[in-house]
Backbone as a ProteinNet text record, in pm:
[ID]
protein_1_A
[PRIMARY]
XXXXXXXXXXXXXXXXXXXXXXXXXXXXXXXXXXXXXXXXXXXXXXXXXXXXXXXXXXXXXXXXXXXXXXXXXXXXXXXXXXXXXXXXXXXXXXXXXXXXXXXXXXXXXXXXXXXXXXXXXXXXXXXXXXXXXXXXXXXXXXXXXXX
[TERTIARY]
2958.4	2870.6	2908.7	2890.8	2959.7	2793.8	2792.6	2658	2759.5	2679.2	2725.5	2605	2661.7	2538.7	2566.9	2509.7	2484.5	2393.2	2412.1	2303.5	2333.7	2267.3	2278.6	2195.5	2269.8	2232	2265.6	2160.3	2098.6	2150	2285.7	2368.2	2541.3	2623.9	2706.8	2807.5	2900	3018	3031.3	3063.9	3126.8	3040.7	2915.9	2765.5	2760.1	2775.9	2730.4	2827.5	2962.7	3115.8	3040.8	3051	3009.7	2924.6	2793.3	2701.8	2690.9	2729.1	2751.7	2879.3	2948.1	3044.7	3031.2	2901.6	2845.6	2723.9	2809.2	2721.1	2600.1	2605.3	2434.9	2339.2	2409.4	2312.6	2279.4	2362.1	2360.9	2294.2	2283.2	2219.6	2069.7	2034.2	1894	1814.9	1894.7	1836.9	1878	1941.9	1974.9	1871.6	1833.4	1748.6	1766.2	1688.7	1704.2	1801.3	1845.2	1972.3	1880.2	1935.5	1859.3	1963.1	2071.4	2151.5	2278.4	2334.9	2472.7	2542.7	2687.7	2769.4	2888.3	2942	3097.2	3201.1	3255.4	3404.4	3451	3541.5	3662.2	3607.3	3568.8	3505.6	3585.8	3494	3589	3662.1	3679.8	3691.6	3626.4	3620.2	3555.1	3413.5	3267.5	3184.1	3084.7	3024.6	2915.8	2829.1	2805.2	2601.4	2568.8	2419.8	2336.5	2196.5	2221.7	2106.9	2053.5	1897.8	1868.2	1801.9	1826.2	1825.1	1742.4	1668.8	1551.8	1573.4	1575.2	1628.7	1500.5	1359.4	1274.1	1194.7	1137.8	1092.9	1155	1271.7	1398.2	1416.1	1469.8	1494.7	1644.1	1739.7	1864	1941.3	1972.9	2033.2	2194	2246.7	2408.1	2435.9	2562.3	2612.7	2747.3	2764.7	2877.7	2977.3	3089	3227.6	3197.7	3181.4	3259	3382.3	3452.9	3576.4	3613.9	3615.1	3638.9	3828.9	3818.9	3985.9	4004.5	3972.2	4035.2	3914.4	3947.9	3872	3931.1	3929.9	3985.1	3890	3881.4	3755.5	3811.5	3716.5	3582.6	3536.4	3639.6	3606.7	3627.3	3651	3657.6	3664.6	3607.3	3588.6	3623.1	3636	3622.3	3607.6	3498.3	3454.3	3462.1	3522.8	3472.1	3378.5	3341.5	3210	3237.4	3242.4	3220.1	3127.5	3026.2	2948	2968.3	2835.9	2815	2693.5	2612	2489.5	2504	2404	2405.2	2431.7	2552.6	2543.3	2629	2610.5	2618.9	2702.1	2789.3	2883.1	2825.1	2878.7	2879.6	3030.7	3081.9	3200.8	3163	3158.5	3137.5	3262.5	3314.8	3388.4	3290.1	3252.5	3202.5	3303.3	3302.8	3348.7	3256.5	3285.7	3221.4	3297.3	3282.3	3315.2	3262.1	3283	3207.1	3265.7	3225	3239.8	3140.6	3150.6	3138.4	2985.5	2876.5	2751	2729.1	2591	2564.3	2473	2479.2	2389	2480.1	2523.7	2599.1	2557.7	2503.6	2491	2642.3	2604.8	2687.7	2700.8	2773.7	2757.3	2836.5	2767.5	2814.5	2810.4	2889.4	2974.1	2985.5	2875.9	2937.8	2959.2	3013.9	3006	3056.5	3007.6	2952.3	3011.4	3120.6	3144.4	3089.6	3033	2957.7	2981.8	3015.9	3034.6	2963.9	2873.2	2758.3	2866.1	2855.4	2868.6	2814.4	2812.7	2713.7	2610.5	2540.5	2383.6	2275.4	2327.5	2220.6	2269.7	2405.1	2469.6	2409.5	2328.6	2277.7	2133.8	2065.5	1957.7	1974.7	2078.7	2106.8	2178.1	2247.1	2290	2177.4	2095.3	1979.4	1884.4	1893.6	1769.2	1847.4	1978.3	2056.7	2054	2011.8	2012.8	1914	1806.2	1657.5	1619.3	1717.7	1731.8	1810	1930.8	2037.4	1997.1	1893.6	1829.1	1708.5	1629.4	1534.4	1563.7	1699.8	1754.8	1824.1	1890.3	1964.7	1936.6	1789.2	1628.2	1643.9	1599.9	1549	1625.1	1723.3	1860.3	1871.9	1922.3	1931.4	1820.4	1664.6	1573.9	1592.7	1598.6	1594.9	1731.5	1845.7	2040	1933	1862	1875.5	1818.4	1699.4	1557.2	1643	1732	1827.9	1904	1977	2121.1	2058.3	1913.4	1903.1	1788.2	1767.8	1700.3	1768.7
5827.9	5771.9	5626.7	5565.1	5435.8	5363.7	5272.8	5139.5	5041.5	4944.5	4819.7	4735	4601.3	4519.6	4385.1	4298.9	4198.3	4136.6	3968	3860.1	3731.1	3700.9	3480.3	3456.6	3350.9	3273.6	3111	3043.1	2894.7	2795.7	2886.1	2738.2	2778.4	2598.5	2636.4	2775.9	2794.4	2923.9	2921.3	2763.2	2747.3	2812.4	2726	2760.7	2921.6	2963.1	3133.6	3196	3127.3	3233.2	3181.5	3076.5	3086.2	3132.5	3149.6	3234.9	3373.8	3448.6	3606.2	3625.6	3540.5	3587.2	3583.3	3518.9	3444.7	3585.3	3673.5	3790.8	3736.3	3649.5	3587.1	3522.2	3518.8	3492.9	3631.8	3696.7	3779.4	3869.7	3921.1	3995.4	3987.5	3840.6	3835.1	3895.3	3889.7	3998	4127.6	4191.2	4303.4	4374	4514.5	4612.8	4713	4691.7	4843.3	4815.2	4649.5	4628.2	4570.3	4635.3	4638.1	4499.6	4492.3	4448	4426.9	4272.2	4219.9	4187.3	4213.2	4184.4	4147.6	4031.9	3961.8	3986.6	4075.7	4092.3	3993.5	4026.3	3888.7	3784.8	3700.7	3551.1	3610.8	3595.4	3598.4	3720.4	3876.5	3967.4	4074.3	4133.9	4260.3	4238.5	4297.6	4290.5	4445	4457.4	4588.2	4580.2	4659.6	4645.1	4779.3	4778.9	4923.2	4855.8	4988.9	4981.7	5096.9	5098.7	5240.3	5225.1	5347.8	5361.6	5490.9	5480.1	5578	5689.4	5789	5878.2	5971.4	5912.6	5979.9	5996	6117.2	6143.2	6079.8	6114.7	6114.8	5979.5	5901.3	5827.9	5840.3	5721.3	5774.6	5664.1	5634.7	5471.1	5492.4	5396.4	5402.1	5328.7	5335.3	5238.2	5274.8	5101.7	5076.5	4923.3	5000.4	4897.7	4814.5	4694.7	4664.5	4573.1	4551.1	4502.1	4432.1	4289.4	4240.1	4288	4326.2	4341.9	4280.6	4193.9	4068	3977.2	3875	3762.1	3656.1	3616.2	3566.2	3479.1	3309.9	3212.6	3100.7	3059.8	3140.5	3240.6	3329	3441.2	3558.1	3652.2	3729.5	3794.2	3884	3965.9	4093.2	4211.6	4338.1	4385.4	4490.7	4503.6	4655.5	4720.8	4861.9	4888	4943.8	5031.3	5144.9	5177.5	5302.1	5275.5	5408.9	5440.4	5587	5578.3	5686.5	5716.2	5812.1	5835.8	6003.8	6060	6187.1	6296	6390.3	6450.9	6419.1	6248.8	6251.3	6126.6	6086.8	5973.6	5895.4	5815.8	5689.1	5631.6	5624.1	5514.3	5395.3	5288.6	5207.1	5112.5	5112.7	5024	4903	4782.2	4721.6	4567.8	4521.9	4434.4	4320.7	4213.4	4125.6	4017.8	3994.8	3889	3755.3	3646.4	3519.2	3437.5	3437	3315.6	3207	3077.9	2986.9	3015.6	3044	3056.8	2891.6	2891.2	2827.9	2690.9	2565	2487.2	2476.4	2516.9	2551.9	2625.3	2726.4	2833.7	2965.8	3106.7	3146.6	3318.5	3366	3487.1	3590.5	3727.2	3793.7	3911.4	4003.9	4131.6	4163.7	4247.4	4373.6	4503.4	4550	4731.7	4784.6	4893.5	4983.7	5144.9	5161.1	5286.6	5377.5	5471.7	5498.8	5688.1	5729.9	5878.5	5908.3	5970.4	6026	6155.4	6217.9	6307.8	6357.2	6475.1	6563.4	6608.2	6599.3	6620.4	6588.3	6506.6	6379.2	6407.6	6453.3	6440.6	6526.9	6615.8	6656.6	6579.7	6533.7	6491.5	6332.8	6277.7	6132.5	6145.1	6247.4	6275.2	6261.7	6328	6353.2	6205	6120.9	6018.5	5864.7	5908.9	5760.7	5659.3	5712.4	5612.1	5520.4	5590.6	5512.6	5417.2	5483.9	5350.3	5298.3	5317.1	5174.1	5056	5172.2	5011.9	4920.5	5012.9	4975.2	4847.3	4902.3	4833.6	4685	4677.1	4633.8	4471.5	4550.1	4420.3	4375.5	4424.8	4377.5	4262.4	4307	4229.1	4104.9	4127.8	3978.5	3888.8	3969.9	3874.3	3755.2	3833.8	3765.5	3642.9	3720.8	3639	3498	3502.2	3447.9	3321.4	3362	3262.9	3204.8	3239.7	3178.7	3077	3104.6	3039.5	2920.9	2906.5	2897.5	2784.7	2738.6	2631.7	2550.9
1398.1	1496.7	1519.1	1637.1	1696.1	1731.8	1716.8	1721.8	1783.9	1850.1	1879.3	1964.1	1947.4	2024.6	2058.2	2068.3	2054.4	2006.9	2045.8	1992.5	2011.6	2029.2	2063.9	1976.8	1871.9	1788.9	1795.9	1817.5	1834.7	1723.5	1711.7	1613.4	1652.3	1616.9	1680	1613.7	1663.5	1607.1	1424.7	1442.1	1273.8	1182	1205.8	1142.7	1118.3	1208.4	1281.5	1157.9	1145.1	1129.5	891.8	916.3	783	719.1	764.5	746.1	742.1	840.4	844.7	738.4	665.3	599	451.5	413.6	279.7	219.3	146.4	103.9	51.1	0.3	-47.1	35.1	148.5	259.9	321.5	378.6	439.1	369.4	228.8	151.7	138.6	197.1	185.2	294.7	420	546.1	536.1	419	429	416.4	521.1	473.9	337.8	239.8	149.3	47.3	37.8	-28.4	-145.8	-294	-424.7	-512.3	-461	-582.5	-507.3	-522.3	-440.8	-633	-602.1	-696	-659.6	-621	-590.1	-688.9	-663.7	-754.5	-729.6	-600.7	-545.8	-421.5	-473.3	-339.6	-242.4	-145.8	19.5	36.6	-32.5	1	-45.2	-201.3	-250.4	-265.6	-234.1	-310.3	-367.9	-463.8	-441.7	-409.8	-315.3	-329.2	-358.5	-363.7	-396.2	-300.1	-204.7	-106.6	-74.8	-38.9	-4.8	152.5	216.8	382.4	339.8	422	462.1	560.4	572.2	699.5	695.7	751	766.2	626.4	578.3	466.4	326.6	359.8	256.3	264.2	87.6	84.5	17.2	66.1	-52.5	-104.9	-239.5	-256.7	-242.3	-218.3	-198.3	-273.2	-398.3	-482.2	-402.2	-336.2	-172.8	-230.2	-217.2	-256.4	-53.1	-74.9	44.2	42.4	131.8	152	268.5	259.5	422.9	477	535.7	535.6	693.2	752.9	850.6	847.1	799.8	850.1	928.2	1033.1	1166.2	1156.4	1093.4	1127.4	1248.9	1309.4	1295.7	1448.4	1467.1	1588.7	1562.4	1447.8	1426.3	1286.4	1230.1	1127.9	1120.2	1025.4	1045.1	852.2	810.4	725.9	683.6	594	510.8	407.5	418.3	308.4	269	160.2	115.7	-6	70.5	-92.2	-96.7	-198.7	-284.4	-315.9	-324.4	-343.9	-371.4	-466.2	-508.2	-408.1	-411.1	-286	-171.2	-131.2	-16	-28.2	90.2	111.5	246.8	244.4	392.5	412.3	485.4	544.5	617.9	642.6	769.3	759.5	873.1	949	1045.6	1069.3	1127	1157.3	1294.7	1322.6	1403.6	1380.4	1468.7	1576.2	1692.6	1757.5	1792.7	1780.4	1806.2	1936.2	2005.6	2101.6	2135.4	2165.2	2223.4	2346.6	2370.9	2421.5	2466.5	2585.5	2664.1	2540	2579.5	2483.6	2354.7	2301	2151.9	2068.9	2156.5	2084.2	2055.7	1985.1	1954.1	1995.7	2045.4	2113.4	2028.9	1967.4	1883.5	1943.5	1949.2	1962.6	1848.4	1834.4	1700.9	1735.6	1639.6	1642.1	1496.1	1456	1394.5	1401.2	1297.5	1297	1167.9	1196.1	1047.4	1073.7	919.2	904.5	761.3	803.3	684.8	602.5	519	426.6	384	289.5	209.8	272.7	178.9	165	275.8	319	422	543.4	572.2	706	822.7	794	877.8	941.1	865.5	873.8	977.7	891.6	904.8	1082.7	1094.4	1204.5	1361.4	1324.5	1390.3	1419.6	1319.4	1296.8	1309.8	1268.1	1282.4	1367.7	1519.5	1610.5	1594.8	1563.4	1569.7	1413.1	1347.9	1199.1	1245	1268.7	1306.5	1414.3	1481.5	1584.1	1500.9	1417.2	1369.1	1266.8	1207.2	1078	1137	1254.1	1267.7	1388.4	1434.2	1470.8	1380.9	1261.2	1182.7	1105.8	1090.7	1017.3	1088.6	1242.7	1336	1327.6	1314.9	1329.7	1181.7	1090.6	976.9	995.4	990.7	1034	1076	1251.8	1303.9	1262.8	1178.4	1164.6	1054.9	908.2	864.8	866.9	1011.6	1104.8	1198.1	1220.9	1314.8	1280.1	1160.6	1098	1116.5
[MASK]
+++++++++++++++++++++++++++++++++++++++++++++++++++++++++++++++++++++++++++++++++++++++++++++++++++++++++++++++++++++++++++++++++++++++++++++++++++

């Protein structure tokens, strides 16, 4: 499944590019995220997060991996977890440009492939968590970035 979006954020690029790249920032707007662990600064980290798909709840213990960081206009990120049963992949990238005032204009997108157990369910319900999750995430990013 493919997501993407945007967002204008009320600080300049640099601000924007350092922030979305700082797992301990970013971990604090994460939805459902239990536990951040930095292997390697500035590329490997784990987390364990749990995503809700309706009734069902399910935790993911998730390697991520920045594999391009382009500062400060571009990123691109892998995930893989693991959870009983069931797998996740995500590929996610971001773009930054230059916005009106000095603000900062973000282009993301979102490639995500469920597995196991969940994939049917998650299939069905994904759109309406990834939007739900993903409000939620910017609102927090923003009020962050934007002090």
């Amino acid at each position: 499944m493919k997501f993407d979006g945007s967002v204008v954020i009320n600080a300049p690029r640099e601000k924007v590019w350092s922030s979305l790249t700082d797992p301990n920032l970013v971990s604090q707007c994460a939805p459902g995220l239990q536990s951040l662990k930095i292997i390697e600064p500035d590329k490997r980290f784990k987390v364990v997060a749990s995503v809700g798909f309706g009734a069902v709840k399910v935790t993911f213990d998730t390697d991520v991996e920045w594999v391009e960081l382009n500062p400060p206009e571009a990123a691109r990120v892998k995930a893989h977890g693991k959870a009983p049963g069931s797998g996740v992949e995500v590929t996610s990238e971001m773009q930054l440009k230059d916005g009106e005032d000095g603000s900062t204009e973000m282009q993301w997108t979102a490639d995500v492939v469920v597995m196991g157990a969940i994939a049917g369910m998650a299939s069905r319900l994904m759109g309406g968590v990834t939007k739900k999750l993903s409000e939620s995430f910017f609102e927090c990013i923003k009020s962050k970035i934007e002090t």
